[in-house]
C-alpha positions in Angstrom: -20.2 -2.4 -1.6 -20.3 -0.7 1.9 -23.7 1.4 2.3 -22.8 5.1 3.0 -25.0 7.2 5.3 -25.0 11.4 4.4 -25.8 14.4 6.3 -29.4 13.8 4.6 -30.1 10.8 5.9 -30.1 11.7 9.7 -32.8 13.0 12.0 -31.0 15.2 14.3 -34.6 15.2 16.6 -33.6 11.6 18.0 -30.6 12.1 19.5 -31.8 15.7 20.5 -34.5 14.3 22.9 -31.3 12.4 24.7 -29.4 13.5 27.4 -25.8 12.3 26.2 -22.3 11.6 28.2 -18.7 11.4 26.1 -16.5 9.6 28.4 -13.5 10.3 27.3 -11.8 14.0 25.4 -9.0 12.5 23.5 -9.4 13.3 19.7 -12.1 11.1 19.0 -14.6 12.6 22.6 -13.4 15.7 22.0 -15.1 16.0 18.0 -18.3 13.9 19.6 -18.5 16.7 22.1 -18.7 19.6 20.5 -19.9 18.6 17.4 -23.4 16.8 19.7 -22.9 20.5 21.7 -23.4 22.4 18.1 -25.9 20.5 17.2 -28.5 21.4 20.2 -28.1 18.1 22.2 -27.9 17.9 26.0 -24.6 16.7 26.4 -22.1 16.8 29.6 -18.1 15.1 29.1 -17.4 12.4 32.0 -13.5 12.8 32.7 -11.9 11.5 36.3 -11.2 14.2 39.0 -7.0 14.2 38.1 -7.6 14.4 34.0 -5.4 16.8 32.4 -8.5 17.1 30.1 -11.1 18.5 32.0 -9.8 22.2 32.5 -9.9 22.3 28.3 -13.1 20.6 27.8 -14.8 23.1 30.5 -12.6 26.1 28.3 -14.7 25.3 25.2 -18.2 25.4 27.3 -18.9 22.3 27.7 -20.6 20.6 31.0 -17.7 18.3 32.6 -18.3 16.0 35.6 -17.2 12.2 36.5 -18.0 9.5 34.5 -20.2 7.9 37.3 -22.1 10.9 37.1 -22.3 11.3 34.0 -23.3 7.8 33.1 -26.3 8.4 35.9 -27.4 11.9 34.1 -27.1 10.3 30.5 -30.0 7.7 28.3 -27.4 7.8 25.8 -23.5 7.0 26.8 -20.4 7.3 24.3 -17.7 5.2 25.1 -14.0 7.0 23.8 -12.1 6.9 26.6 -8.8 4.7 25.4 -9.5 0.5 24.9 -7.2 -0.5 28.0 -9.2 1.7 30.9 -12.5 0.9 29.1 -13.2 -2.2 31.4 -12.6 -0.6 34.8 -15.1 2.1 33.5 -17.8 0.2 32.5 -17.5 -1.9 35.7 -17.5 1.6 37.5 -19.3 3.9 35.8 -21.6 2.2 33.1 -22.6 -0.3 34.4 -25.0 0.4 37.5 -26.4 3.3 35.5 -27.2 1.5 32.6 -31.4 1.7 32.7 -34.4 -0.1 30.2 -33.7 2.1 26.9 -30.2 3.5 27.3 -28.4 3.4 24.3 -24.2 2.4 24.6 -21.6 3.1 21.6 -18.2 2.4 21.5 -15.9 4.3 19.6 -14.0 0.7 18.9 -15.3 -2.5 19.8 -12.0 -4.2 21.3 -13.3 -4.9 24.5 -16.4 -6.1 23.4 -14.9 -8.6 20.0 -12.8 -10.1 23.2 -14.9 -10.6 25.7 -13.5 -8.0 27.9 -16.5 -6.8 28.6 -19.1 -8.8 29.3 -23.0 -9.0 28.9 -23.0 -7.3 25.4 -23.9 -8.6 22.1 -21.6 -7.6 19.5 -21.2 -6.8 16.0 -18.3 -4.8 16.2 -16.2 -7.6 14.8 -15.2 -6.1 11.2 -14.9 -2.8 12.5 -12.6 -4.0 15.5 -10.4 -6.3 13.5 -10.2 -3.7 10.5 -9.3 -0.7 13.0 -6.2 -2.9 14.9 -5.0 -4.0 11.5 -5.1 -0.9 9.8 -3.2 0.7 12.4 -0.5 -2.2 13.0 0.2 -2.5 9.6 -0.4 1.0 7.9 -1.1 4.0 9.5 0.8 3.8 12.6 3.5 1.0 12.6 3.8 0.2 9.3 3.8 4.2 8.0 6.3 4.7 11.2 9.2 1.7 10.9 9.1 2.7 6.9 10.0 6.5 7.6 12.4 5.3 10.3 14.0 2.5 8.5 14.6 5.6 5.0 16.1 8.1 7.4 18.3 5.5 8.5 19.2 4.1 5.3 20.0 8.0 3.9 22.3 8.8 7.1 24.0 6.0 7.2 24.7 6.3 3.3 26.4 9.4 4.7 23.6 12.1 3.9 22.8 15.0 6.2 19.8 14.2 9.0 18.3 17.0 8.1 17.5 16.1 4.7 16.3 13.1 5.1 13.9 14.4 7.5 12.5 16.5 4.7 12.7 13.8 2.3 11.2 10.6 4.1 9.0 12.5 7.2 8.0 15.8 6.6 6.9 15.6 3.2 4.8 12.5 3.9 1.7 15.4 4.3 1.7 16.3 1.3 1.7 12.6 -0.1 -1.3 11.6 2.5 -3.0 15.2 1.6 -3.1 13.9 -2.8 -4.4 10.1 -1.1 -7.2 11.8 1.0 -8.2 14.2 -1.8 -8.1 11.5 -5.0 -6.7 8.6 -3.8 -3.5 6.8 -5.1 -4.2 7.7 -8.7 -4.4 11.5 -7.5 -1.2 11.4 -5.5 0.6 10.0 -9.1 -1.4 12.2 -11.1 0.2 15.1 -8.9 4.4 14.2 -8.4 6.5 14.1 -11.3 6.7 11.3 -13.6 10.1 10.4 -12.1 8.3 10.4 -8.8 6.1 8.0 -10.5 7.5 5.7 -12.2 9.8 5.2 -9.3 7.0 4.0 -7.2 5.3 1.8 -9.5 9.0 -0.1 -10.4 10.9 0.4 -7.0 7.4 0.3 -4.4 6.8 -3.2 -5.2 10.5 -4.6 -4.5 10.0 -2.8 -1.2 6.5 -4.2 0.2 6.7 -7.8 -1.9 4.6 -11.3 -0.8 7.0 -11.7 2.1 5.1 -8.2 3.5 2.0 -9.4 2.7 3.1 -12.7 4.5 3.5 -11.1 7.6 0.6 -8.7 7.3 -1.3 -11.9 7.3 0.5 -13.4 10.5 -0.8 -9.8 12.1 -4.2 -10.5 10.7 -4.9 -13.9 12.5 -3.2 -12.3 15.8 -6.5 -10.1 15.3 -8.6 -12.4 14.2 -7.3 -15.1 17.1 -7.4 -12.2 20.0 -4.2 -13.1 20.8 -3.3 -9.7 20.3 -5.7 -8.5 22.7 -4.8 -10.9 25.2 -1.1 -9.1 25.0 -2.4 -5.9 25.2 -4.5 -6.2 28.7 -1.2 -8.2 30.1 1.0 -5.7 29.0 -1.3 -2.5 30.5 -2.4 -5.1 33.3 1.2 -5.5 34.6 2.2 -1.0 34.3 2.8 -0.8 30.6 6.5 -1.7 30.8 7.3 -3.1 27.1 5.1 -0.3 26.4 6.8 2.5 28.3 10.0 1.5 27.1 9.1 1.7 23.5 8.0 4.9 23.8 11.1 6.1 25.5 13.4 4.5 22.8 11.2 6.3 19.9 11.4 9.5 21.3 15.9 8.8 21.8 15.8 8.4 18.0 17.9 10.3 15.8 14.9 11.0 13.8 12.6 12.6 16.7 15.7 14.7 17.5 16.5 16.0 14.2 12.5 17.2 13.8 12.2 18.5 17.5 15.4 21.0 16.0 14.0 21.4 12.8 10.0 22.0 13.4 10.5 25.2 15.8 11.9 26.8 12.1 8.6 26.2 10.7 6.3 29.2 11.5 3.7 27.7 9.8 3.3 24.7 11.9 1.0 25.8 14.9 1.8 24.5 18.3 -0.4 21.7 19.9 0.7 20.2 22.8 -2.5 18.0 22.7 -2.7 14.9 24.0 -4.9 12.2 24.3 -6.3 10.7 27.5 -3.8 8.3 28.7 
């Protein structure tokens, strides 16, 4: 079994004798930030000159400059700027202010596990290959072509958009919310026994040894680096598989049903967030 670290179990007077630099104010830099900021460290965010990011990070009181200066201020330097601009920063930035004693994290390992990056031992494997799978194959695509491929099953059965936006997007939440709280015995515990019964007969059919197959295919192009050798061509070479993708997402029938449907919801707040790109 995993070991778990608590609150208990840190000594906030370490990293409080540091002087610390988040590169990066995407989700992840943004939490290490302020959270590091709260709890009494010396901490400044390193963000290029044209980031969208630096006008809020400087908003919530927090000491924004360059990376390269930032890097040459800090002992301690967290890396959680995105994976694909993480080599040109390290060249630039990290690297020549890296000193005897100065601590480096990294938010996710990818460059390192590939050899990307160079000069570093690493043991970021499992947490590198775990992260790209999970979000291949669960969280973001598999979670994603799953809603997609239900709304389009319902509308072209000749149901309203609409309601199939409610039924295989929006409440999604509340399914996630019962997993987080209790896990997948919580979230059955919680819907209806139709609800469950239904999944336990009808989920199985859906994600069968032929998914499981392919999630294993998506594994080894982990495990192999070949997908990390596609992503640095593909950002290498101006994103354009990438860039298209996007564009076709956001041309879906789904995404244009919610854009309609959301601004009804006056209990969703607005956040026009986005990570560092």
């Amino acid at each position: 079994m995993a070991e778990i670290y608590y609150d208990d179990r840190a000594d906030l007077g370490v990293i409080q004798r540091r002087h610390v630099a988040v590169l990066g104010y995407g989700s992840q830099g943004h939490a290490h930030a302020l959270s590091l900021r709260d709890s009494g460290v010396d901490v400044r965010v390193g963000l290029p000159e044209g980031s969208a990011s630096r006008d809020k990070a400087a908003s919530e009181g927090l000491q924004v400059t360059t990376p390269e200066k930032a890097c040459e201020e800090a002992d301690v330097i967290m890396v959680l700027a995105p994976d694909h601009i993480q080599r040109a920063l390290y060249a630039g930035a990290i690297a020549p202010s890296l000193d005897e004693g100065d601590a480096l994290f990294f938010a996710h390992g990818l460059n390192i596990r590939y050899g990307l990056i160079d000069a570093l031992a690493t043991t970021f494997a499992e947490e590198t290959e775990t992260d790209l799978f999970g979000e291949q194959v669960v969280l973001c695509g598999g979670v994603s072509e799953l809603i997609k491929a239900g709304f389009d099953t319902l509308v072209e059965a000749g149901y309203q958009p609409e309601v199939a936006y409610f039924e295989c997007l929006h409440e999604m939440k509340l399914i996630v919310d019962l997993m987080y709280e209790g896990g997948l015995s919580k979230m059955y515990w919680s819907v209806s026994d139709t609800a469950e019964y239904g999944g336990y007969t009808r989920g199985p059919r859906l994600i069968d040894e032929r998914s499981k197959e392919e999630m294993r295919r998506i594994l080894g192009e982990v495990q192999d680096g070949s997908f990390a050798r596609e992503l640095v061509e593909e950002f290498d070479s101006g994103r354009p598989n990438f860039l298209k993708r996007r564009e076709a997402l956001h041309a879906e029938q789904i995404e244009q049903v919610g854009a309609k449907l959301r601004p009804l919801m006056s209990w969703l707040a607005d956040d026009d967030d986005q990570a560092d790109a």
